[in-house]
C-alpha positions as CSV (number, residue, x, y, z in Angstrom):
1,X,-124.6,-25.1,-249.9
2,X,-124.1,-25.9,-253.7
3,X,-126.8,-24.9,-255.7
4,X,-124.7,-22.3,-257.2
5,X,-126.6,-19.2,-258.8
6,X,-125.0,-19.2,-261.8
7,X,-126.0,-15.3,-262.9
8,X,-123.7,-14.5,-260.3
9,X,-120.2,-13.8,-262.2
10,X,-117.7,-15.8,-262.0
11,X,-115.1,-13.5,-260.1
12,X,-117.3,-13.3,-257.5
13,X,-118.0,-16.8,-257.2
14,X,-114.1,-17.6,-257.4
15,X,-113.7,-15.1,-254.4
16,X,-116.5,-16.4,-251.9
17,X,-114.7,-19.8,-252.3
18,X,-111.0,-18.4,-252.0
19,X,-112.6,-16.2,-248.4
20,X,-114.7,-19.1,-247.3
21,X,-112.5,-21.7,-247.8
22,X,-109.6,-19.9,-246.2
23,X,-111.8,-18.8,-243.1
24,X,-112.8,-22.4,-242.7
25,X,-109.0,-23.7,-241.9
26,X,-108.4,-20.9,-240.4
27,X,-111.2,-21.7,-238.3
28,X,-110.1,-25.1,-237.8
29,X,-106.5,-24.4,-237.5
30,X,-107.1,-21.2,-235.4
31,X,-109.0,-23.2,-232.9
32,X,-106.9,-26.1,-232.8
33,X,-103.8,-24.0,-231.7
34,X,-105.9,-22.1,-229.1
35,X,-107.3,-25.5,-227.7
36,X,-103.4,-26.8,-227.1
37,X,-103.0,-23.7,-225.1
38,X,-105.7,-23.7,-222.8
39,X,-106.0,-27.3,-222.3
40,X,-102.6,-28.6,-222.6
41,X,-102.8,-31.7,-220.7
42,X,-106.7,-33.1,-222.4
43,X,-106.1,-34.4,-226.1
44,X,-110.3,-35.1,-225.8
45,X,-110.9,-31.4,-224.4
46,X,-108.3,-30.2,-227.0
47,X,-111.1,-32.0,-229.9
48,X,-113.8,-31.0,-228.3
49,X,-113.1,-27.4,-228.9
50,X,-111.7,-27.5,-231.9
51,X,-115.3,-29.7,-233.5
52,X,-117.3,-27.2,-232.0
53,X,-115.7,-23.6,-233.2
54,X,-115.6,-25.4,-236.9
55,X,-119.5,-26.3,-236.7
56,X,-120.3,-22.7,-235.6
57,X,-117.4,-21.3,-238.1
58,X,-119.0,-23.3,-240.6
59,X,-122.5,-22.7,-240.3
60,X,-121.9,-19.5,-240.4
61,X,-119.7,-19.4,-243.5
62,X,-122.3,-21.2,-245.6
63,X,-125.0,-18.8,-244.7
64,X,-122.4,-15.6,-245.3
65,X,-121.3,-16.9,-249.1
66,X,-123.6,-19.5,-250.0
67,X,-125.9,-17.0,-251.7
68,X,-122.6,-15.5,-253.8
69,X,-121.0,-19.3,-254.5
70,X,-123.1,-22.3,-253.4
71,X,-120.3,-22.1,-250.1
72,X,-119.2,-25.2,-251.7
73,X,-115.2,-24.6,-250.1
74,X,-114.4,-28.2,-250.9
75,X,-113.2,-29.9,-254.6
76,X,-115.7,-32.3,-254.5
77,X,-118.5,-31.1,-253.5
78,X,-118.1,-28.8,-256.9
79,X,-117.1,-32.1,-259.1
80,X,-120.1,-33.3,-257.3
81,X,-122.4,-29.9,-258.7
82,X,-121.3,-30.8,-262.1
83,X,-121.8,-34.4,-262.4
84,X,-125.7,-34.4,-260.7
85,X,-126.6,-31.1,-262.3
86,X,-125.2,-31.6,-265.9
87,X,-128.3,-33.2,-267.5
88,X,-130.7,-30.3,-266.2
89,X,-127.8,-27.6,-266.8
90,X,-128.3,-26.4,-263.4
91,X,-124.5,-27.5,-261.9
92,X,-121.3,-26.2,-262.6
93,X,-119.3,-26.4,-266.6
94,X,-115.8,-28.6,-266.1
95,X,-114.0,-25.4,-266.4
96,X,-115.9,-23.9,-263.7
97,X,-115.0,-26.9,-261.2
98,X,-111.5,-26.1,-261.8
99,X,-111.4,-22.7,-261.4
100,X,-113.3,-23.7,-257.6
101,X,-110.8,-25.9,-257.1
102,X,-108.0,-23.4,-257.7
103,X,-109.5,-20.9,-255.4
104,X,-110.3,-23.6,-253.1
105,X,-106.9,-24.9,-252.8
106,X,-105.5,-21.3,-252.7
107,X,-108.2,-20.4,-249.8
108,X,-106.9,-23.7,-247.9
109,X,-103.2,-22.5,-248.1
110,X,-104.1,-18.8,-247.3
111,X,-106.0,-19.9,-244.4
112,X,-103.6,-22.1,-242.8
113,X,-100.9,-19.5,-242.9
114,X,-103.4,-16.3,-241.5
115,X,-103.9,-19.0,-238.6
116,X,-100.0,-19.4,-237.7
117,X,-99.7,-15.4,-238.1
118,X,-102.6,-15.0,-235.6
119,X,-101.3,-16.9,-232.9
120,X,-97.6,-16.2,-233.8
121,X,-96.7,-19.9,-234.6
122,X,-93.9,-20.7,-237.1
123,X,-94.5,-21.1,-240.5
124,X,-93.9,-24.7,-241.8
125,X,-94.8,-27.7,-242.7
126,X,-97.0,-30.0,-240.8
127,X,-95.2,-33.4,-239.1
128,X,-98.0,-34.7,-238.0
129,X,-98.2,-38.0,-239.5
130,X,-101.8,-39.1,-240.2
131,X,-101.1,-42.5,-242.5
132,X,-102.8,-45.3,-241.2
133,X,-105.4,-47.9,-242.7
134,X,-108.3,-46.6,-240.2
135,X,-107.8,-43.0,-241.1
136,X,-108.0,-43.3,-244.9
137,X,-111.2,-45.7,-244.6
138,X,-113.0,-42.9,-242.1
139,X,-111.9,-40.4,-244.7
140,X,-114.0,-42.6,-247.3
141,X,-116.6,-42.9,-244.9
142,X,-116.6,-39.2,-244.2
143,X,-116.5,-37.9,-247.3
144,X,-119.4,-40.0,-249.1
145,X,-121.3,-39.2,-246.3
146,X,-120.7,-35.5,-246.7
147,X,-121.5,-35.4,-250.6
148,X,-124.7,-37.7,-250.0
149,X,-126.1,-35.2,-247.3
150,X,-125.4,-32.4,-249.2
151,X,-126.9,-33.5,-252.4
152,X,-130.2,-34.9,-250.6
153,X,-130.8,-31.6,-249.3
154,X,-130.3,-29.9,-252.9
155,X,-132.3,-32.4,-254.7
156,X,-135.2,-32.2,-252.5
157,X,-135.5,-29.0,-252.3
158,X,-134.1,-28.4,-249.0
159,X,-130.8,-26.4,-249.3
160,X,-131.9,-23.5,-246.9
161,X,-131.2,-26.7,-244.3
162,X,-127.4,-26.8,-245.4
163,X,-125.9,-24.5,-242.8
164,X,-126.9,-26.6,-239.4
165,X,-127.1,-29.7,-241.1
166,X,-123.8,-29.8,-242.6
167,X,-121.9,-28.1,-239.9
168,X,-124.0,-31.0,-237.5
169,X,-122.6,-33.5,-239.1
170,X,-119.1,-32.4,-239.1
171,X,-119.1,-31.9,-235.9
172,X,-120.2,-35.5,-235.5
173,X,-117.8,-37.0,-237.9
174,X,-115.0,-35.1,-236.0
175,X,-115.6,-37.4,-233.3
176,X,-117.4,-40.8,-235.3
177,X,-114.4,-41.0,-238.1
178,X,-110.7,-41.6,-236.4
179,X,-109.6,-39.4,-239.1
180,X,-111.6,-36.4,-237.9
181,X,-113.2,-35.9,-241.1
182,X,-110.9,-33.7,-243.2
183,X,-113.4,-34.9,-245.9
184,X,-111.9,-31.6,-248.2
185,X,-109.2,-31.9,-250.4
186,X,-108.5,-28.2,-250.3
187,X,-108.6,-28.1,-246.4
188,X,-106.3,-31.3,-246.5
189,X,-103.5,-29.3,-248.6
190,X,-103.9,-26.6,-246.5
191,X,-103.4,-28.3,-243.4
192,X,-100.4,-29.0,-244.3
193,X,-99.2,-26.0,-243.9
194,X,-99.5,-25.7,-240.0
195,X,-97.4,-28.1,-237.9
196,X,-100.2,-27.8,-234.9
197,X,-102.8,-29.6,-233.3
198,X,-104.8,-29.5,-237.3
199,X,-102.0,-30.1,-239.7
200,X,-101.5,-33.0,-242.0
201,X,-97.6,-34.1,-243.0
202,X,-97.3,-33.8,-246.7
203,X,-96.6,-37.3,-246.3
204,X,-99.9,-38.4,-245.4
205,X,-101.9,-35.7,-247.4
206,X,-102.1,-37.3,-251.2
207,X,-103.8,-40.4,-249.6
208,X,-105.9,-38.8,-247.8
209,X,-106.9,-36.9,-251.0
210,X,-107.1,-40.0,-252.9
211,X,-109.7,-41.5,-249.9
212,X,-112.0,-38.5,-250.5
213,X,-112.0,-38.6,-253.8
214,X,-113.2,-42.4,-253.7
215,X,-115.7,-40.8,-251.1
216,X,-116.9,-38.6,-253.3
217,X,-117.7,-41.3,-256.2
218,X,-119.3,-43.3,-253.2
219,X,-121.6,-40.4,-252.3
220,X,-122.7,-39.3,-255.6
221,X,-123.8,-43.4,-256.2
222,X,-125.6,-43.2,-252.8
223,X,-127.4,-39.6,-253.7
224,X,-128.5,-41.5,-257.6
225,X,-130.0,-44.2,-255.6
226,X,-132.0,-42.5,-252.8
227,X,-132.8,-39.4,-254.9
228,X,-132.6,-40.6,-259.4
229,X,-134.7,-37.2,-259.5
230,X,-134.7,-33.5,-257.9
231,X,-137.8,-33.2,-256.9
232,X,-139.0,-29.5,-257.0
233,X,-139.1,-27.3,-253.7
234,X,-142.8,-27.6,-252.5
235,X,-144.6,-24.6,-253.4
236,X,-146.1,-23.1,-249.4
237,X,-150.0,-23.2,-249.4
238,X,-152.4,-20.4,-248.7
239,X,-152.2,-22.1,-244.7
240,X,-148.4,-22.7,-244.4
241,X,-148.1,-18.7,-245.5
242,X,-150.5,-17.2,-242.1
């Protein structure tokens, strides 16, 4: 996840994000509608579906488009690649993070509504309303922890770690935060566009936004002050490579 090759052109890059990001709600949304249907009655069953087909849905994800756009699927974590990488030229250019976040955004919506087609749901607007104090302070807590993981595996040389260990700890915050980690601006929006067990009322969706973007300043300070410096992937020695 991140580290973005940027020789790869930017079409490509722009559709990996649009295909990932809109697999990803699907994935979430998908899941959440089967998990009302075959456990009705169990809200905790209902979750406990859902968390897990997102952390295999995500895993996987990363590993299929990671290698095309850094898999970042999420706003911030590309606001994120500019600001660490811009000294060393190795992160996205500022026109680049908005053309991610356009795709993202666009993958979000697209994802939401392939979800309702699927399983034959109606297409409109989330009423779930998900505006309370806890929620948007788990979404702060969620999302810096997100951008801090992310970034200590990049600048440590680490990345080929992203797939299980970011798709661990979603799963975790699913069930840590009482927001269950939306921690994605792009997944938030699209959210909304489901009224199921994974939507988002419009109402609640800009503050939820506004939470993870606060996260994400919080994460990038927590990444500068455990890891001021990449340091460079270890190079294997003559025994690591029998």
């Amino acid at each position: 996840m991140s580290g973005v090759s940027l020789a790869v052109p930017l079409s490509r890059r722009l559709l990996a994000e649009f295909l990932g990001t809109a697999l990803l709600v699907a994935v979430v949304v998908g899941s959440g509608i089967a998990a009302e249907t075959l456990s009705p009655e169990d809200v905790g069953l209902q979750l406990l579906q859902n968390s897990t087909a997102t952390v295999l849905g995500l895993a996987v994800l990363i590993v299929w488009f990671g290698p095309v756009s850094g898999a970042h699927f999420n706003p911030v974590v590309s606001v994120a690649d500019w600001f660490l990488g811009r000294r060393s030229g190795t992160g996205l250019r500022p026109r680049e993070v908005a053309a991610y976040a356009v795709a993202q955004v666009g993958g979000g919506i697209a994802g939401a509504v392939l979800a309702n087609v699927m399983f034959e749901v109606d297409q409109r607007l989330s009423t779930k309303d998900r505006l309370g104090s806890g929620h948007l302070v788990a979404e702060v807590v969620a999302t810096a922890g997100l951008v801090a993981l992310i970034f200590a595996l990049v600048r440590t040389g680490r990345g080929a770690l992203a797939a299980p260990a970011v798709g661990a700890y979603i799963g975790a915050a699913y069930w840590f935060t009482s927001s269950t980690s939306f921690a994605n601006p792009a997944v938030t929006i699209g959210r909304v566009f489901t009224d199921t067990f994974a939507g988002i009322a419009p109402g609640s969706a800009p503050a939820f936004v506004g939470m993870q973007l606060l996260g994400l300043v919080v994460g990038v300070a927590l990444t500068l002050a455990l890891h001021p410096t990449p340091t460079p992937t270890p190079t294997p020695t003559v025994e690591e490579n029998r």
